[in-house]
N, C-alpha and C positions, 0 to 999 in steps of 0.2 A: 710658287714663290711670288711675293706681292716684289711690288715697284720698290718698296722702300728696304726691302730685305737684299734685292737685287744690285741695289743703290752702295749697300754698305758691302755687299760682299763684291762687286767689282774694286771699291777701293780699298779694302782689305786685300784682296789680291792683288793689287797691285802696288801697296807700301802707301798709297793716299791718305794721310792724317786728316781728321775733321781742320783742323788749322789749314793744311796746306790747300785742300779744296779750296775753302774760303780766299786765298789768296788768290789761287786760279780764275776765280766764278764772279770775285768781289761781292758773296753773298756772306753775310754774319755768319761767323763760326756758333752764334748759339742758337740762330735761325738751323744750321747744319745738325748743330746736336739734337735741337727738338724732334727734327725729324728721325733722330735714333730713338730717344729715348722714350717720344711718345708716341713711337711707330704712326707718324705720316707722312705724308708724301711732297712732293715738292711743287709748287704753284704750277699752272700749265704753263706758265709765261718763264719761269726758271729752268724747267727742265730739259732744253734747247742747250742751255748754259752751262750744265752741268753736264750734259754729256759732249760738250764739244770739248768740255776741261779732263774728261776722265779717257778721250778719245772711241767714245762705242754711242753706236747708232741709237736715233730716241725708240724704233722698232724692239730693239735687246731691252733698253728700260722700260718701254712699257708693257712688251708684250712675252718677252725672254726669247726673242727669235732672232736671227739675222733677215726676216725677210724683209725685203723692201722693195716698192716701186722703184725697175730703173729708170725711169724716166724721172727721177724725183733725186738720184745719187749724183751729185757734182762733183767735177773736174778740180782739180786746185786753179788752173784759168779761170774757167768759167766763174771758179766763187769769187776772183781774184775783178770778172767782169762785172760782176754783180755788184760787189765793194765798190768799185769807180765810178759806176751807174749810180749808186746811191751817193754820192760824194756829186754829183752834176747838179746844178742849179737847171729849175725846169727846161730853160731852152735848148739847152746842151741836150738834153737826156731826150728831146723831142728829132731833135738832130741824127743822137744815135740811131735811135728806134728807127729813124727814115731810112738809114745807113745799112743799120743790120736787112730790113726788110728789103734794098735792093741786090743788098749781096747775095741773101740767099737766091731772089728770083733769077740771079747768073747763074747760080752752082748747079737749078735744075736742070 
C-alpha cells in the first residue's frame, strides 16, 4: 500500500472528509483532492500535519507499521515543554537549558 492510498483509507476509516481534513491541517481542500485524484503524496514538510490531524504516527504513513523509535515518542508534557521552549525568546531558552542540565546532574 503506497502513502497516499494509506492517507485516504485511514480517513475513510475514520468518517474524515477531504473538507474536514483541510480544516484540521489548514491545508487546501484541493491541494487534499489532488493528492486523491492524482494519486500523490503529500509534501515532506505536510505530512507532520496531517497525521497529527488524523491522530496516527508519521511511521503508519509512511511506512504502514507502528514501528517507531522510543526515544523519538513524546509525552503530552514533554511536547507541552517543547511548546514553551519554542515560545522563549533566546535568553529565557538559554536559562532553561542551564536549568534542565542541572537538574538532571542531581537526579544522577
Amino acid at each position: 500500500m503506497t502513502i497516499n492510498e494509506r492517507l485516504f483509507k485511514v480517513m475513510n476509516d475514520n468518517g474524515v472528509s477531504i473538507r474536514e481534513l483541510s480544516r484540521r491541517t489548514g491545508i487546501t481542500a484541493s491541494t487534499i483532492s489532488d493528492w486523491n485524484t492524482k494519486h500523490t503524496n503529500p509534501t515532506a514538510e505536510k505530512i507532520p500535519i496531517v497525521c497529527e490531524a488524523l491522530g496516527i504516527s508519521t511511521a503508519y504513513l509512511l511506512k504502514g507499521t507502528e514501528e517507531s523509535d522510543p526515544d523519538f515518542i513524546l509525552t503530552d508534557e514533554e511536547k507541552r515543554m517543547i511548546e514553551v521552549l519554542r515560545n522563549t525568546d533566546d535568553s529565557s531558552r538559554k536559562r532553561l537549558l542551564a536549568y534542565f542540565e542541572q537538574i538532571s546532574k542531581k537526579e544522577e
